[in-house]
C-alpha positions as CSV (number, residue, x, y, z in Angstrom):
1,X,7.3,-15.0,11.2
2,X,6.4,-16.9,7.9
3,X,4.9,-19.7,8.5
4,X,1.5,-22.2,7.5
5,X,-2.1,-21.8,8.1
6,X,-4.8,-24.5,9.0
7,X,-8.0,-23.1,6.9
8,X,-10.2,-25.1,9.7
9,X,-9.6,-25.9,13.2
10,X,-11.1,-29.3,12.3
11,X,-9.2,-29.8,9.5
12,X,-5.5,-31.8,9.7
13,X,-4.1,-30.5,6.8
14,X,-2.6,-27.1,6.5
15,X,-2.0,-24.6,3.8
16,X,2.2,-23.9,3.3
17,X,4.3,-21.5,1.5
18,X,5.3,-22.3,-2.1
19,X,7.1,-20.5,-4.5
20,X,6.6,-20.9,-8.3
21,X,8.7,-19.6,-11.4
22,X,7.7,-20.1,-15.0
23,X,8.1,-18.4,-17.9
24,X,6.1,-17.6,-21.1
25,X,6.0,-15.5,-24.4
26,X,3.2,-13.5,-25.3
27,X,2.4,-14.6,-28.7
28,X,0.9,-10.7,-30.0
29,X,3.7,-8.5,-28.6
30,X,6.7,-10.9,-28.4
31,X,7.1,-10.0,-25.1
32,X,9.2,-13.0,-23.0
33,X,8.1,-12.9,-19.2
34,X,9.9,-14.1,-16.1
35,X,7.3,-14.4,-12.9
36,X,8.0,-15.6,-10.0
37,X,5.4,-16.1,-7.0
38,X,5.8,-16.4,-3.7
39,X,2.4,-17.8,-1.8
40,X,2.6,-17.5,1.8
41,X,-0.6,-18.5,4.1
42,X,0.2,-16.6,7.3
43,X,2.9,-13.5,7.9
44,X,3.1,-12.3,11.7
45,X,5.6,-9.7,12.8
46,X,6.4,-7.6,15.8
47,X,8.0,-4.3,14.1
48,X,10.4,-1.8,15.9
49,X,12.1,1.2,15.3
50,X,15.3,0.3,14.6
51,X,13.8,-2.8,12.6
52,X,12.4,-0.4,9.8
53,X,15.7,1.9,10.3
54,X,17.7,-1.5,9.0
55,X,15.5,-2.6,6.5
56,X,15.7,0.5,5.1
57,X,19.7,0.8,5.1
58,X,19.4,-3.0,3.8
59,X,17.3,-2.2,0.8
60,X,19.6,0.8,-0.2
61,X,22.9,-1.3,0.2
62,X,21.0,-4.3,-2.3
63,X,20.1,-1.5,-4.8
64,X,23.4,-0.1,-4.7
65,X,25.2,-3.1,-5.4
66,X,22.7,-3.9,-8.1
67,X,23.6,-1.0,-9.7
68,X,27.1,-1.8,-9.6
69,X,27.2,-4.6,-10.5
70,X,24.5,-5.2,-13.2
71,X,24.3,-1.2,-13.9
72,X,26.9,-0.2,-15.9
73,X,29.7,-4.1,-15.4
74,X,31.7,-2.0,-12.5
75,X,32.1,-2.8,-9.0
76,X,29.6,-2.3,-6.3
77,X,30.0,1.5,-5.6
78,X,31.1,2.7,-1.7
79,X,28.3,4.2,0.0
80,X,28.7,8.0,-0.1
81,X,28.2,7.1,-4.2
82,X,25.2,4.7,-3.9
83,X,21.6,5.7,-5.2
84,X,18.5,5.7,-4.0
85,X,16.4,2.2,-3.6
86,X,14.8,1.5,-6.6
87,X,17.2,3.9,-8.7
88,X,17.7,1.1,-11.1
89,X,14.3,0.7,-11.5
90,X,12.5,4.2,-10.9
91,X,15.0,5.9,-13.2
92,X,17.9,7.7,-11.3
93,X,20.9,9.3,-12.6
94,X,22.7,6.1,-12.2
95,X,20.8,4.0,-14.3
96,X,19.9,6.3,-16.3
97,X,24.0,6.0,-17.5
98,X,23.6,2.6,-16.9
99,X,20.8,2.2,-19.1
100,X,22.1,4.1,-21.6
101,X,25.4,2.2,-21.7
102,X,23.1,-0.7,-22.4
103,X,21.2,0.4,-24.7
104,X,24.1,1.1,-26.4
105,X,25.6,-2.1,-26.0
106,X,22.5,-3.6,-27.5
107,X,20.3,-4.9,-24.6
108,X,17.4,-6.9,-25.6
109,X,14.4,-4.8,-24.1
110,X,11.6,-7.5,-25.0
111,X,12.0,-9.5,-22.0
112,X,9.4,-8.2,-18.6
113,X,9.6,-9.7,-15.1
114,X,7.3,-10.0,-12.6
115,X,7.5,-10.4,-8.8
116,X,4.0,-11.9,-6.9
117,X,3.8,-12.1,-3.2
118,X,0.5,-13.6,-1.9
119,X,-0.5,-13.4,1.7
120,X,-3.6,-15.4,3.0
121,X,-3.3,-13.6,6.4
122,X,-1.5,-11.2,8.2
123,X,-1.4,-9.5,11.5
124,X,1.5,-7.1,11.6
125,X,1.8,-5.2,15.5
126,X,4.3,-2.2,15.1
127,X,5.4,-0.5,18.4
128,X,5.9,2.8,17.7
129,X,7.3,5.5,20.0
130,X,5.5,8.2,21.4
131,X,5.7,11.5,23.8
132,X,1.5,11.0,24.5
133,X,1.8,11.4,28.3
134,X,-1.3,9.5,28.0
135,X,0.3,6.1,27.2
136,X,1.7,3.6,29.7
137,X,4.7,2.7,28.5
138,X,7.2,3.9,25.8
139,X,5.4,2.5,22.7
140,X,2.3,2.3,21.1
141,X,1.3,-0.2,19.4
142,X,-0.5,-0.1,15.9
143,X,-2.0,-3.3,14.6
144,X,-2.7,-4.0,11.0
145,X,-4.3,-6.9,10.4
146,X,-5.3,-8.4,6.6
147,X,-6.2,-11.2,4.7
148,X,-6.0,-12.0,1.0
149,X,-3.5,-9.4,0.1
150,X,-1.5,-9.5,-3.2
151,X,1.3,-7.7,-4.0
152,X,3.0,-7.2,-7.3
153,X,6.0,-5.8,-9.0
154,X,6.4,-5.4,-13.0
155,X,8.9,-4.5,-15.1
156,X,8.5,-4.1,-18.5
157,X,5.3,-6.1,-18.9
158,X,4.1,-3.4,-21.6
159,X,7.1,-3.0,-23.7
160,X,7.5,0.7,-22.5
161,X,10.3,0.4,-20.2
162,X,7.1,0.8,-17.1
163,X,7.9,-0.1,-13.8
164,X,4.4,-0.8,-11.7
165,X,3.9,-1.8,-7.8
166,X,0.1,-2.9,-6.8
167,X,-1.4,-3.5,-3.9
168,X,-4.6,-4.9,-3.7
169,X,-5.8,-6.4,-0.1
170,X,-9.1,-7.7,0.4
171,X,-9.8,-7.3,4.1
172,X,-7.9,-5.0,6.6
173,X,-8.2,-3.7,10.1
174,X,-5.7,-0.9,10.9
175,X,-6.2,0.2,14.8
176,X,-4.3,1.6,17.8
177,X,-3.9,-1.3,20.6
178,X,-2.3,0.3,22.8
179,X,-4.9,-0.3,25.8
180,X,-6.0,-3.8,24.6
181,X,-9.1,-3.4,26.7
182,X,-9.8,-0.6,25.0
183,X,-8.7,-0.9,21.2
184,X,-9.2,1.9,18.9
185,X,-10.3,1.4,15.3
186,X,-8.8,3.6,12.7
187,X,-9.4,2.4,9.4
188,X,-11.6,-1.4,8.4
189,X,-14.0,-2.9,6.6
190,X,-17.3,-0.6,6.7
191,X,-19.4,-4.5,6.8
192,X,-17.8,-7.7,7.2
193,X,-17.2,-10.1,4.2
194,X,-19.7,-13.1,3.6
195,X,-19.5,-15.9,1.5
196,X,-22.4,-14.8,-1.5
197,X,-21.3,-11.4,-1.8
198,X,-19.3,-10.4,-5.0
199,X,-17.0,-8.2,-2.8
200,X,-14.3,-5.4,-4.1
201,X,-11.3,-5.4,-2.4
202,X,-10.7,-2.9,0.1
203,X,-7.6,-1.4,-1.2
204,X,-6.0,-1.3,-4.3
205,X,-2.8,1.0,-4.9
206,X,-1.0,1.1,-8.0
207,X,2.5,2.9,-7.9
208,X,3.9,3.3,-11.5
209,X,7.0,5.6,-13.0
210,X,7.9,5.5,-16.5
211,X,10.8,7.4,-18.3
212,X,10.1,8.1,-22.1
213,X,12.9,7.0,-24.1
214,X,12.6,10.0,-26.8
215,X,12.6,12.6,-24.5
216,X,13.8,11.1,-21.1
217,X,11.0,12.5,-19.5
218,X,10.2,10.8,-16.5
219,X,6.6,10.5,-15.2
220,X,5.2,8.9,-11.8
221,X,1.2,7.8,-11.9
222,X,-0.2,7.3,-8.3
223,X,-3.8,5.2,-8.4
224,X,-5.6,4.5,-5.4
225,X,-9.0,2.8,-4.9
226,X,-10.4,2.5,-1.7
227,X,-14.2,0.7,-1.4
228,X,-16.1,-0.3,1.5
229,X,-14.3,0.9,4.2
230,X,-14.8,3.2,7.0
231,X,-12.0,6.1,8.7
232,X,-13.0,6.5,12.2
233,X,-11.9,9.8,13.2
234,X,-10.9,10.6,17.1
235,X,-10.3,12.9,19.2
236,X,-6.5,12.1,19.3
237,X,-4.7,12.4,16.4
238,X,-1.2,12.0,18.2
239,X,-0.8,8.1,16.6
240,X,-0.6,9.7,13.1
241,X,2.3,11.8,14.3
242,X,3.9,9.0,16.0
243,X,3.7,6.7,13.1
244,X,5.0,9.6,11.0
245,X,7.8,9.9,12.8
246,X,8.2,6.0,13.1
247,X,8.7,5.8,9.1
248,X,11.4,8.6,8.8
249,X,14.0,7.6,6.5
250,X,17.1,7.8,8.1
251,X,19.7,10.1,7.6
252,X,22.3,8.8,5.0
253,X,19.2,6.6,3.1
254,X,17.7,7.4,0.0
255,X,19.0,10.7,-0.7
256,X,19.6,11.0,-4.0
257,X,16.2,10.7,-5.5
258,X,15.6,12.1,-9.1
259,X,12.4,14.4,-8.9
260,X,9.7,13.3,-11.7
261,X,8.9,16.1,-13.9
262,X,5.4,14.5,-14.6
263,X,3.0,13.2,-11.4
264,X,-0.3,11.6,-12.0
265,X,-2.6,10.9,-9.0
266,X,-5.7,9.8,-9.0
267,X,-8.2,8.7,-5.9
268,X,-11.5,7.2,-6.1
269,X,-13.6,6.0,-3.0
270,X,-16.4,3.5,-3.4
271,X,-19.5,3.3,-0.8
272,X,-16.9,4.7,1.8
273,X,-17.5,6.2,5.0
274,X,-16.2,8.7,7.7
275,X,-17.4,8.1,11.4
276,X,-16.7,10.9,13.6
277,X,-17.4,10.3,17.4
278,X,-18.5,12.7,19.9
279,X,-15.6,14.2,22.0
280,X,-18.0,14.6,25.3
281,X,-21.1,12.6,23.8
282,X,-22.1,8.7,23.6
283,X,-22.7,9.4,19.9
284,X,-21.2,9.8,16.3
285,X,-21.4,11.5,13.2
286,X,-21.6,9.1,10.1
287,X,-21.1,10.4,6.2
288,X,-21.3,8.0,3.6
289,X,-19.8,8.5,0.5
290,X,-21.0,6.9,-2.7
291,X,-18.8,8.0,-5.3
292,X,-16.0,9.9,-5.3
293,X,-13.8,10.5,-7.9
294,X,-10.6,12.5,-7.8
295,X,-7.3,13.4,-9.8
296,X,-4.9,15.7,-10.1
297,X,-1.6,16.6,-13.0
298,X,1.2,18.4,-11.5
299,X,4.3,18.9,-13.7
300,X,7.9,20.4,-12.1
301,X,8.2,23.9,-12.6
302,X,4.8,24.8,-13.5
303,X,3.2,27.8,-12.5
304,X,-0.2,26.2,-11.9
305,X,-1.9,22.9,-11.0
306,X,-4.9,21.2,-12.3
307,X,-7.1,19.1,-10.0
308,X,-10.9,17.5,-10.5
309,X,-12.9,16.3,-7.8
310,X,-16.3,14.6,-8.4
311,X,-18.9,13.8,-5.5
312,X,-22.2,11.6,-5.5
313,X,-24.5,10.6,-3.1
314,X,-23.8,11.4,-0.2
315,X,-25.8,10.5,3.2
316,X,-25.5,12.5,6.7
317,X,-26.3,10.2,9.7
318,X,-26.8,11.5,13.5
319,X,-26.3,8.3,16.0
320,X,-27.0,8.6,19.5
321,X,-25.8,5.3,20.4
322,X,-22.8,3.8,19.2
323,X,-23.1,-0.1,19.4
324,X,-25.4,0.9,16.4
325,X,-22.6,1.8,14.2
326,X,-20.2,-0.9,15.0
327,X,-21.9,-3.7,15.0
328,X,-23.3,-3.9,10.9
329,X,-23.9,-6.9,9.0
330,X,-23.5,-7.9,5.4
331,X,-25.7,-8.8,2.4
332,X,-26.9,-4.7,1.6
333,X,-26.5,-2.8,-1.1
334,X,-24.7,0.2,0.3
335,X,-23.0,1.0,3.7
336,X,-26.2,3.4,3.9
337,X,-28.4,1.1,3.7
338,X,-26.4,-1.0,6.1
339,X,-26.0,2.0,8.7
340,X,-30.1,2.5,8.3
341,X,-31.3,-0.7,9.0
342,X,-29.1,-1.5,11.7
343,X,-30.3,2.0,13.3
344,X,-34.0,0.9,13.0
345,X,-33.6,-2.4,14.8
């Protein structure tokens, strides 16, 4: 459910959903851009398993008949011929013809688009199948909950043919609530947000592939940032095998993908920290990470792989009573130094 948000219960007036387009030339590189933004205040959903199974077939049937009909001027092709989602985009052997054919046909390639999305709030519940004899019911439900997310899609935007998805969400809460009396946290914000603190967002993830034109090499760059957050690990780990089994691509979707011969990934966590409770104990284990920076080259058909992996202070903490390490508060310098003070109180 899309729908409006009142930023105050005292407040009549409400915020609703607006979509702009414009359009503008950059003046140094000539480049003409098309955005269009989509502001929404509040996104609600109930997801199921056969909801993702036909988004999924929906996306590849839309892509597909892009690709026919904009690819290459023929007709949308039949299924058993269709590409991947995205192959337009994320370089396929389809439009890779297709582009070609363009190319030759003397496309204008200094034009970029870019597709905003802008989400105030959301609170997303996805029931998820399971075999844990230890949930009542059939389902479990996994609730993602966020505010101030934006979500963007460029193409072309530096003149290199680049196509780039970002992510970048402010606040988030990802936890199982199954046993609502009893939620468990997974993954949020390490201290909540307040209103004189120059905050980083909690996530940002940057998707990019980019196919050289003189060589046709294609190359995939994976970025993700992750700051002041906390990954509460459990005893169970049977909801990461449920939800992996929730977002299985069905068969017949997304089978022809075109591997990259090039993958970048990088990962860097910010004043992060892992809180590992006691199996049989009323306590935790808390590491806090300061700085870690992380990244990794792999090209197709090479022998080796090279990774880096760089780690800065780093604090231990042994809590004996766990109200201590879920109940922080804000305006500190570091998640340690939040974790410390709350534990002397």
């Amino acid at each position: 459910m899309i729908g409006p948000l009142s930023p105050d219960p005292t407040d009549t007036s409400v915020l609703l959903p607006i979509i702009e387009v414009r359009s503008a030339t950059n003046p140094s590189s000539l480049i003409k851009t098309s955005t269009i933004t989509c502001r929404i205040p509040s996104v609600q959903a109930k997801i199921r398993q056969r909801t993702i199974e036909g988004l999924q077939f929906f996306a590849d049937d839309i892509t597909h008949w892009l690709d026919g009909a904009f690819g290459d001027g023929s007709a949308p092709k039949p299924r058993d011929d269709l590409k991947m989602i995205g192959s337009r985009f994320f370089g396929s052997k389809g439009s890779s013809s297709a582009s070609s054919s363009a190319e030759e046909e003397g496309e204008d390639d200094d034009t970029a688009t870019v597709f905003r999305v802008c989400v105030t709030e959301a609170d997303i519940a996805l029931h998820v199948p399971t075999t844990d004899v230890t949930v009542d019911g059939s389902d479990r439900v996994l609730s993602l909950r966020g505010s101030d997310i934006d979500v963007k899609l460029e193409s072309n935007t530096t003149g290199r043919q680049e196509t780039a998805l970002t992510l970048v969400l402010l606040d988030a809460e990802f936890a199982d609530r199954t046993n609502t009396s009893a939620p468990n946290r997974i993954l949020a914000r390490t201290t909540p947000l307040f209103l004189t603190g120059n905050h980083l967002p909690m996530l940002n993830l940057r998707f990019s592939s980019l196919t050289h034109p003189q060589s046709g090499l294609k190359e995939t760059g994976i970025k993700v940032i992750l700051s002041s957050s906390t990954f509460f690990l459990h005893q169970n780990f049977s909801w990461a095998k449920d939800l992996a089994l929730f977002a299985r691509t069905p068969e017949g979707v997304f089978e022809d993908v075109v591997p990259s011969e090039v993958t970048r990934i990088g990962v860097s966590l910010m004043d992060c920290s892992l809180h590992a409770k006691s199996p049989t104990l009323g306590g935790a284990i808390v590491v806090v990470i300061g700085t870690l920076e992380g990244k990794a080259d792999t090209e197709s058909g090479a022998d080796s792989r090279n990774a880096e992996l760089g780690l800065s202070n780093v604090v231990v903490l042994a809590v004996d009573d766990l109200a201590t390490t879920t109940e922080l508060y804000g305006g500190h310098r570091s998640s340690a130094e939040a974790y410390q003070v709350r534990l002397r109180l």
